[in-house]
The first five atom37 places (N, CA, C, CB, O) and aatype in JSON, in Angstrom:
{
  "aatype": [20, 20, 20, 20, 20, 20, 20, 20, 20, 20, 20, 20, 20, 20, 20, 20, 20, 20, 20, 20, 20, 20, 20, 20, 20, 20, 20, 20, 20, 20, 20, 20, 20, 20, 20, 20, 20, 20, 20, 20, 20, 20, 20, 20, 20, 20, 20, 20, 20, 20, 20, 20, 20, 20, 20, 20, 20, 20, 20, 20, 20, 20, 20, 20, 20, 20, 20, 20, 20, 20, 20, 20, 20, 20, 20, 20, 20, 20, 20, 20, 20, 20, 20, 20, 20],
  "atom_mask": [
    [1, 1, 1, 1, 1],
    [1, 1, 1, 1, 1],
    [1, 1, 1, 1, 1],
    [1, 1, 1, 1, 1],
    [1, 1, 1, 1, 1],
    [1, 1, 1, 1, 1],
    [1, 1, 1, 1, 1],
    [1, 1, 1, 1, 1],
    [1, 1, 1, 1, 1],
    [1, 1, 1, 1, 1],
    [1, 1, 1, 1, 1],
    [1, 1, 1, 1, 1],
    [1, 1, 1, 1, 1],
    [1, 1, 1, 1, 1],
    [1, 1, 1, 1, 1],
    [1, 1, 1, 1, 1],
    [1, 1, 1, 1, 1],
    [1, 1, 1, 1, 1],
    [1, 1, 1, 1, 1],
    [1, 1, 1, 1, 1],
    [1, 1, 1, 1, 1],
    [1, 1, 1, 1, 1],
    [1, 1, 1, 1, 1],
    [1, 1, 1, 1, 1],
    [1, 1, 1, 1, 1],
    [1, 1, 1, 1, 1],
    [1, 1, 1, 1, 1],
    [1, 1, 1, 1, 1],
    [1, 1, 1, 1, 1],
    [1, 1, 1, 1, 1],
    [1, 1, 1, 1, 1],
    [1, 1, 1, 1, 1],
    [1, 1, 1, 1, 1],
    [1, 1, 1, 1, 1],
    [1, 1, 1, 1, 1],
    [1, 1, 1, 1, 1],
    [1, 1, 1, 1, 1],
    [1, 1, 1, 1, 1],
    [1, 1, 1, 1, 1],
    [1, 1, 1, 1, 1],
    [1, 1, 1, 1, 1],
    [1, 1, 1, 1, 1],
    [1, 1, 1, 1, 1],
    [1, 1, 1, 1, 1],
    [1, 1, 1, 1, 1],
    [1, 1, 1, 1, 1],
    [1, 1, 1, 1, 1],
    [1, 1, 1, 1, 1],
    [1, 1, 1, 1, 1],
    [1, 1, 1, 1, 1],
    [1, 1, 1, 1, 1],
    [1, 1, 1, 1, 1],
    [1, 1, 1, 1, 1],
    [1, 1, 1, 1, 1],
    [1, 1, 1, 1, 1],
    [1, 1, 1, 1, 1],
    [1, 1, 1, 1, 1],
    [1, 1, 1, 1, 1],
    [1, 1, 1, 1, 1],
    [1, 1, 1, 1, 1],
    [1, 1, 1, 1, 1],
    [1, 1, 1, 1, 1],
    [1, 1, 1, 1, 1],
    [1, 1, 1, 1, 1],
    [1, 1, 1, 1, 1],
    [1, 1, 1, 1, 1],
    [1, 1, 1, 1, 1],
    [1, 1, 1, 1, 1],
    [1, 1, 1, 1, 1],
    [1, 1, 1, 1, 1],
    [1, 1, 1, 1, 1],
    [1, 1, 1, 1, 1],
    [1, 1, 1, 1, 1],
    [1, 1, 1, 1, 1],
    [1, 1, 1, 1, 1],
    [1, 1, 1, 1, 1],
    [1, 1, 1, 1, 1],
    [1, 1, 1, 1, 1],
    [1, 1, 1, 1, 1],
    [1, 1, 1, 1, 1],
    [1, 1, 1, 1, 1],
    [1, 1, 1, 1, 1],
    [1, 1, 1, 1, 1],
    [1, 1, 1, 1, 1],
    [1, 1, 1, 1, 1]
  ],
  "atom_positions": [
    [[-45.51, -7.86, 29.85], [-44.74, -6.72, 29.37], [-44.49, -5.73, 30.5], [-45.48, -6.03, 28.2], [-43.41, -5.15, 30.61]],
    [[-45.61, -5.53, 31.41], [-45.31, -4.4, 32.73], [-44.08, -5.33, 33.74], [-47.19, -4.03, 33.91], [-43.21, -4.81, 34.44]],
    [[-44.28, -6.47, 33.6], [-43.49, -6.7, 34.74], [-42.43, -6.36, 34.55], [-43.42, -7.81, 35.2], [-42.22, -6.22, 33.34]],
    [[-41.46, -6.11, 35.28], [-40.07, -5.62, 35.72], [-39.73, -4.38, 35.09], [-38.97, -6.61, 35.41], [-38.53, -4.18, 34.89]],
    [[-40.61, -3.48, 34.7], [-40.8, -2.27, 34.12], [-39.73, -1.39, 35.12], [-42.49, -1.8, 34.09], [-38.76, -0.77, 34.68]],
    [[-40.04, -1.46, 36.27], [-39.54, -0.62, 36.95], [-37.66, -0.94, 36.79], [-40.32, -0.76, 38.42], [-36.79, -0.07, 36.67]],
    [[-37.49, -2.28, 36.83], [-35.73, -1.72, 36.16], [-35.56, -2.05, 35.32], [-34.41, -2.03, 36.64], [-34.77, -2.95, 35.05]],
    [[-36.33, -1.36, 34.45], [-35.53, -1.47, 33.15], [-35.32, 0.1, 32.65], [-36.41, -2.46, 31.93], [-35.95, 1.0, 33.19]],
    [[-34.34, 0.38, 31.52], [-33.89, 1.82, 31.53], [-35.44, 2.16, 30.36], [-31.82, 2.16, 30.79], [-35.8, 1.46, 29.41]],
    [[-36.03, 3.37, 30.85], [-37.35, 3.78, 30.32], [-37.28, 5.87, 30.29], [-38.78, 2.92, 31.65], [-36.72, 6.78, 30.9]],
    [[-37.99, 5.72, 29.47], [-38.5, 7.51, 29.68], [-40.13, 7.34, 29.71], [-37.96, 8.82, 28.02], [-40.86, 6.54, 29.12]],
    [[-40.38, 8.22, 30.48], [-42.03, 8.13, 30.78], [-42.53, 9.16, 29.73], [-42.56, 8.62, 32.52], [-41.75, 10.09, 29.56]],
    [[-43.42, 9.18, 29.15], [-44.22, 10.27, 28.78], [-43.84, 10.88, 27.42], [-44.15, 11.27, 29.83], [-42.77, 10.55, 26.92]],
    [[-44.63, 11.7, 26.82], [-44.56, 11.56, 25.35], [-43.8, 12.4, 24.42], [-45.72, 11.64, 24.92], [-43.54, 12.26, 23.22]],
    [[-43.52, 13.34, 25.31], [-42.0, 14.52, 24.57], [-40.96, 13.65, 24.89], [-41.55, 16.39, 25.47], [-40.1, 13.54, 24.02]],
    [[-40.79, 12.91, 26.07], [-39.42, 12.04, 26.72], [-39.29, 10.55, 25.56], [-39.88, 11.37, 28.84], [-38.32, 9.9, 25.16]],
    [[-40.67, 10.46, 25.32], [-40.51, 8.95, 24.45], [-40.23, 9.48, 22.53], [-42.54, 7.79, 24.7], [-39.84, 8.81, 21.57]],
    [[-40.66, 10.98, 22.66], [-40.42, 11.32, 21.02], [-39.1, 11.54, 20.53], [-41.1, 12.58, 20.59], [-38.6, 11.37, 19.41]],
    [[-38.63, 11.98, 21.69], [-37.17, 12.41, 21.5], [-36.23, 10.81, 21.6], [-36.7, 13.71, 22.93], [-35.09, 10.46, 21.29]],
    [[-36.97, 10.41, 21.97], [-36.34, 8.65, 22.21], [-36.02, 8.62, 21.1], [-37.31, 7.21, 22.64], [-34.88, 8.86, 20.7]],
    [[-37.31, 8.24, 20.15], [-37.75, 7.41, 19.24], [-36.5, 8.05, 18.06], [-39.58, 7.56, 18.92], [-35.65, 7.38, 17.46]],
    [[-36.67, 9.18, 18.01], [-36.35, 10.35, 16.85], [-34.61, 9.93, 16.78], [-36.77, 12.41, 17.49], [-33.89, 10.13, 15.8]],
    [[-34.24, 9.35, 17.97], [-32.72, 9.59, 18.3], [-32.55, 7.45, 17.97], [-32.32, 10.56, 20.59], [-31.6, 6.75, 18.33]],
    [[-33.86, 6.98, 17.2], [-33.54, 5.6, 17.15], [-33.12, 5.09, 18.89], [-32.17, 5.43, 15.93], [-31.97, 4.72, 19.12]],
    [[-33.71, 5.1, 19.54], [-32.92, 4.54, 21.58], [-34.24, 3.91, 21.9], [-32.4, 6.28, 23.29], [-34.45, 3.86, 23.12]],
    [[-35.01, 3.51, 21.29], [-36.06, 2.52, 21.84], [-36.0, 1.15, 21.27], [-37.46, 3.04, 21.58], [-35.88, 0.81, 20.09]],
    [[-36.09, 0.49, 22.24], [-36.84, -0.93, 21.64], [-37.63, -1.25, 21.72], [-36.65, -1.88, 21.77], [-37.91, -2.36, 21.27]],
    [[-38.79, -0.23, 22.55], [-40.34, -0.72, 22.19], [-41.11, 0.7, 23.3], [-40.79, -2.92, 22.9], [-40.69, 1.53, 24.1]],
    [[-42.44, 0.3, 22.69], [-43.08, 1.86, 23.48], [-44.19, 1.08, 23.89], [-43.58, 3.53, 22.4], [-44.37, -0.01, 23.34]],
    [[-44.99, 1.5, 24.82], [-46.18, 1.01, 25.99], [-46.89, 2.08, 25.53], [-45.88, 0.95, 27.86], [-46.16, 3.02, 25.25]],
    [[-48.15, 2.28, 25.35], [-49.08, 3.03, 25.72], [-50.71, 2.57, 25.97], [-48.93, 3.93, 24.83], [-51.35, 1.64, 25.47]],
    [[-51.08, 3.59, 26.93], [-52.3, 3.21, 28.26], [-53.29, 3.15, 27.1], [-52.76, 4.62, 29.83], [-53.12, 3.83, 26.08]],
    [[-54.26, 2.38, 27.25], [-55.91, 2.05, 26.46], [-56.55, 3.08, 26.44], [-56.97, 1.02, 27.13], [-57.22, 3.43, 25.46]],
    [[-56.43, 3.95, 27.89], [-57.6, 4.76, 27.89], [-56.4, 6.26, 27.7], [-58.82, 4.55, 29.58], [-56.55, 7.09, 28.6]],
    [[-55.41, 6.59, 26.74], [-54.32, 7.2, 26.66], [-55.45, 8.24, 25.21], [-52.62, 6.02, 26.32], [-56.16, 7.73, 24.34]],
    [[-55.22, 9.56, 25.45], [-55.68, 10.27, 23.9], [-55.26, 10.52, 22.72], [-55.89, 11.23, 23.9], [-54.57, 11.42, 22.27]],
    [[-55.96, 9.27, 22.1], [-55.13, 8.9, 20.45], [-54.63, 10.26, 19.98], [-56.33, 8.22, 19.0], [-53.44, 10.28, 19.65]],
    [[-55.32, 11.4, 19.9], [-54.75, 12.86, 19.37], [-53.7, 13.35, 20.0], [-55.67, 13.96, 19.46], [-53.24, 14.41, 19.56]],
    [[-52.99, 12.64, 21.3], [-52.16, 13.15, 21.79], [-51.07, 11.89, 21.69], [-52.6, 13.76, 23.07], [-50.01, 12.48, 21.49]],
    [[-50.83, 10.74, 21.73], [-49.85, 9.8, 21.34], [-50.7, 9.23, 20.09], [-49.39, 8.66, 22.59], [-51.03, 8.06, 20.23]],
    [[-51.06, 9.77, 19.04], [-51.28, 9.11, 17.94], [-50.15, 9.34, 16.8], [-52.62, 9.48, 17.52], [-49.7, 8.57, 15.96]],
    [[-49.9, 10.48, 17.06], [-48.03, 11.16, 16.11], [-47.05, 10.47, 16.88], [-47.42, 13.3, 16.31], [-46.07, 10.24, 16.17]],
    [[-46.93, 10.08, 17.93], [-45.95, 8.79, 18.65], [-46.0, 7.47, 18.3], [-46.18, 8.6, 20.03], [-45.04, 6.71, 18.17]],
    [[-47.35, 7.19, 18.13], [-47.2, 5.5, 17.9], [-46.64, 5.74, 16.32], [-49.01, 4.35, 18.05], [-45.69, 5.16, 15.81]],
    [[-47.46, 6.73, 15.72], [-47.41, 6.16, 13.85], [-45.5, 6.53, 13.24], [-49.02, 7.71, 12.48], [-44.8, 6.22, 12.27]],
    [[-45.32, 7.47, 14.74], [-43.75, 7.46, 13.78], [-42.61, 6.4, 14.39], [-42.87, 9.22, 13.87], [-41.46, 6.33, 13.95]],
    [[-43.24, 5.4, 15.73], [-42.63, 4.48, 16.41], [-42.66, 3.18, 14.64], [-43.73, 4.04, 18.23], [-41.77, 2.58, 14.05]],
    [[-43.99, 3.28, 14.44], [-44.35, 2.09, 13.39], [-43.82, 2.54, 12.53], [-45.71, 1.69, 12.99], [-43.36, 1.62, 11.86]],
    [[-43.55, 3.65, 12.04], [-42.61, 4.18, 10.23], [-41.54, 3.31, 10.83], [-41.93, 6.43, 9.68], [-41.7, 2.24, 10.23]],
    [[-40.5, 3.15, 11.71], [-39.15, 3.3, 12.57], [-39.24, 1.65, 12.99], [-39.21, 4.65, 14.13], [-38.17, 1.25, 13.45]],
    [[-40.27, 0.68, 12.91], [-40.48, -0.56, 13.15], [-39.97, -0.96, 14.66], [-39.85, -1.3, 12.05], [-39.46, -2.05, 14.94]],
    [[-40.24, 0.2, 15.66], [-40.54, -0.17, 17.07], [-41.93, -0.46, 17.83], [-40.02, 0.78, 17.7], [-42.86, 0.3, 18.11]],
    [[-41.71, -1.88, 18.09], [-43.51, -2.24, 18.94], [-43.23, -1.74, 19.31], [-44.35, -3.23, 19.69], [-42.1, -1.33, 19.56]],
    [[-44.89, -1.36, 19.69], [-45.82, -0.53, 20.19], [-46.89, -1.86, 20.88], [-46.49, 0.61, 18.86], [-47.57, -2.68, 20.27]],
    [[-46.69, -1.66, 22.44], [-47.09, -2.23, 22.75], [-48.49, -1.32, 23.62], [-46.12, -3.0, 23.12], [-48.47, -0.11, 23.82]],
    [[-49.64, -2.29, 24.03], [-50.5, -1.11, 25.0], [-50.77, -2.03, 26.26], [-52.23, -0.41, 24.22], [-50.89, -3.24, 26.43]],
    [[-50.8, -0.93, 27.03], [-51.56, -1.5, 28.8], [-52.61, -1.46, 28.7], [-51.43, -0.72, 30.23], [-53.19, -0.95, 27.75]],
    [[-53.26, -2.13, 29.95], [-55.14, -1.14, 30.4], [-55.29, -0.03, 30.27], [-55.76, -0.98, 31.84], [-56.01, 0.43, 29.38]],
    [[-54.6, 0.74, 31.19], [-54.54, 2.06, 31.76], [-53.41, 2.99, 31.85], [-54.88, 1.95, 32.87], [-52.29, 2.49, 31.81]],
    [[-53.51, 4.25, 31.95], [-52.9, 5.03, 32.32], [-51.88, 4.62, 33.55], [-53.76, 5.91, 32.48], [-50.68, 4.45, 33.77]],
    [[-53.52, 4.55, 34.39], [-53.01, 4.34, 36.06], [-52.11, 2.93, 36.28], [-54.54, 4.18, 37.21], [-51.24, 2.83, 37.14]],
    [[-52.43, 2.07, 35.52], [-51.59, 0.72, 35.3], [-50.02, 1.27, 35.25], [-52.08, -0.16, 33.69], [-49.12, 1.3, 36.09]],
    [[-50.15, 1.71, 33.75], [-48.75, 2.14, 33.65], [-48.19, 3.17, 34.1], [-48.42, 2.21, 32.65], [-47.03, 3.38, 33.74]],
    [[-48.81, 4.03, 34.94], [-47.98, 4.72, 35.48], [-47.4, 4.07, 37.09], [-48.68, 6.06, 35.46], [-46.64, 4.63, 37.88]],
    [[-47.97, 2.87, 37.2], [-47.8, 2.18, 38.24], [-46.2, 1.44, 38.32], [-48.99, 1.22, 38.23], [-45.23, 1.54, 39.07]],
    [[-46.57, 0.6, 36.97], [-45.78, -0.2, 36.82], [-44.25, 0.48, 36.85], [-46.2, -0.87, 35.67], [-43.21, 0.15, 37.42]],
    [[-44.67, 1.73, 35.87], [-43.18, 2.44, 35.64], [-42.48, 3.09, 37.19], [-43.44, 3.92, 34.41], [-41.4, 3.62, 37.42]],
    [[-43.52, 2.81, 37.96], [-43.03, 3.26, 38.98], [-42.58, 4.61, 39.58], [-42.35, 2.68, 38.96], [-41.67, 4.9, 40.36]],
    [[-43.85, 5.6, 38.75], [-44.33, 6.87, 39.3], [-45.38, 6.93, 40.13], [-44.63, 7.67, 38.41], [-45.79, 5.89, 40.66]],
    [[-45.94, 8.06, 40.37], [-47.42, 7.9, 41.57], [-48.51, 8.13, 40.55], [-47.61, 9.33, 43.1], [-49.63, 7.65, 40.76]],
    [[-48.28, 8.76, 39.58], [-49.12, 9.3, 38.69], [-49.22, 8.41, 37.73], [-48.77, 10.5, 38.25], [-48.57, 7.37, 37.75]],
    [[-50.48, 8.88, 36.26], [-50.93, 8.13, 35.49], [-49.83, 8.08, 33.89], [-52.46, 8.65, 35.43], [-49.58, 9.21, 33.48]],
    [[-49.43, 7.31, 33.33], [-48.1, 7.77, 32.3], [-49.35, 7.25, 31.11], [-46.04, 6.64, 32.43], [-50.28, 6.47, 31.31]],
    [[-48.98, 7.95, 29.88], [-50.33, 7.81, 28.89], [-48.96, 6.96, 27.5], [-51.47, 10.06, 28.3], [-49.38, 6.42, 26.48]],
    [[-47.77, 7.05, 27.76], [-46.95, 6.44, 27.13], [-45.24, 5.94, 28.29], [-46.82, 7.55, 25.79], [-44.78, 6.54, 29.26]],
    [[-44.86, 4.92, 27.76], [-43.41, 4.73, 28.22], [-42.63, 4.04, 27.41], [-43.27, 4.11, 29.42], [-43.12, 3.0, 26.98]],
    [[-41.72, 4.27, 27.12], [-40.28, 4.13, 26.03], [-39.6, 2.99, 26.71], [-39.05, 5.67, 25.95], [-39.19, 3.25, 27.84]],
    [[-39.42, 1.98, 26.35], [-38.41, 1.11, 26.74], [-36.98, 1.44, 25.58], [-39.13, -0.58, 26.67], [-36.97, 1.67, 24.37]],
    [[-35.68, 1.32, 26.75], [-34.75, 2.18, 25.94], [-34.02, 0.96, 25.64], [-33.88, 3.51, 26.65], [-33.86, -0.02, 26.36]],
    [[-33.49, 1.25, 24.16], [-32.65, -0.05, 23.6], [-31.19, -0.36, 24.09], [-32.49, 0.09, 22.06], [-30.43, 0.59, 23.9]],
    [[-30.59, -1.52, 24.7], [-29.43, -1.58, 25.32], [-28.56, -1.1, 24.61], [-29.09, -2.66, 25.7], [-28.41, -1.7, 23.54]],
    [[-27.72, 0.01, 24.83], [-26.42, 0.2, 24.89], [-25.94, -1.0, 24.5], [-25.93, 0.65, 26.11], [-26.37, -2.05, 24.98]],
    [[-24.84, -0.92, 23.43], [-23.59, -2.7, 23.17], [-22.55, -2.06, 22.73], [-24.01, -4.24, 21.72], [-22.26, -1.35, 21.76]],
    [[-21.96, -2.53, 23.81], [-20.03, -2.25, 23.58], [-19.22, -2.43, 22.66], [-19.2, -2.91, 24.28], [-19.15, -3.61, 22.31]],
    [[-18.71, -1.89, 22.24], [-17.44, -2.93, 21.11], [-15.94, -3.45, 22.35], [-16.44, -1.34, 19.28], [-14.99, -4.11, 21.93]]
  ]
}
C-alpha cells in the first residue's frame, strides 16, 4: 500500500484528509499504528460511515516517509481519480 505513495495525488494529515473525506475525494485513507486514536478516531469512523478503506502503516515515521515529507504523518488521504466525460 506505501509503495508509490509518493505519486500518487494525496493530502497528508488530518484536517487535509477530513475535508477530503467530507467533500467524498478519497479512495482510501492510511493511518500510522502508533497514530492517537482520540485524534484520527472521528476520521477513520466517518471514512467507514462513507465506505472508504481505511487502511494502517507501522508508523507515523513510516508514513510520513513514504508520503514523502521529512516528518511523521499520523494520517494520509489517497485522492479518488478525477474521470472525464
Amino acid at each position: 500500500m506505501l509503495d508509490g505513495l509518493k505519486r500518487m495525488d494525496k493530502v497528508v494529515g488530518i484536517k487535509q484528509a477530513r475535508k477530503a473525506a467530507e467533500a467524498n475525494m478519497l479512495e482510501s485513507l492510511i493511518i500510522a499504528g502508533d497514530a492517537d486514536l482520540r485524534v484520527v478516531g472521528q476520521l477513520k469512523q466517518l471514512c467507514e460511515q462513507r465506505g472508504i478503506p481505511v487502511h494502517m502503516a507501522d508508523s507515523m515515521k513510516q508514513l510520513g516517509k513514504a508520503a514523502g515529507i521529512d516528518v511523521g504523518a499520523s494520517v494520509v488521504g489517497i485522492l479518488a481519480n478525477k474521470k472525464e466525460n
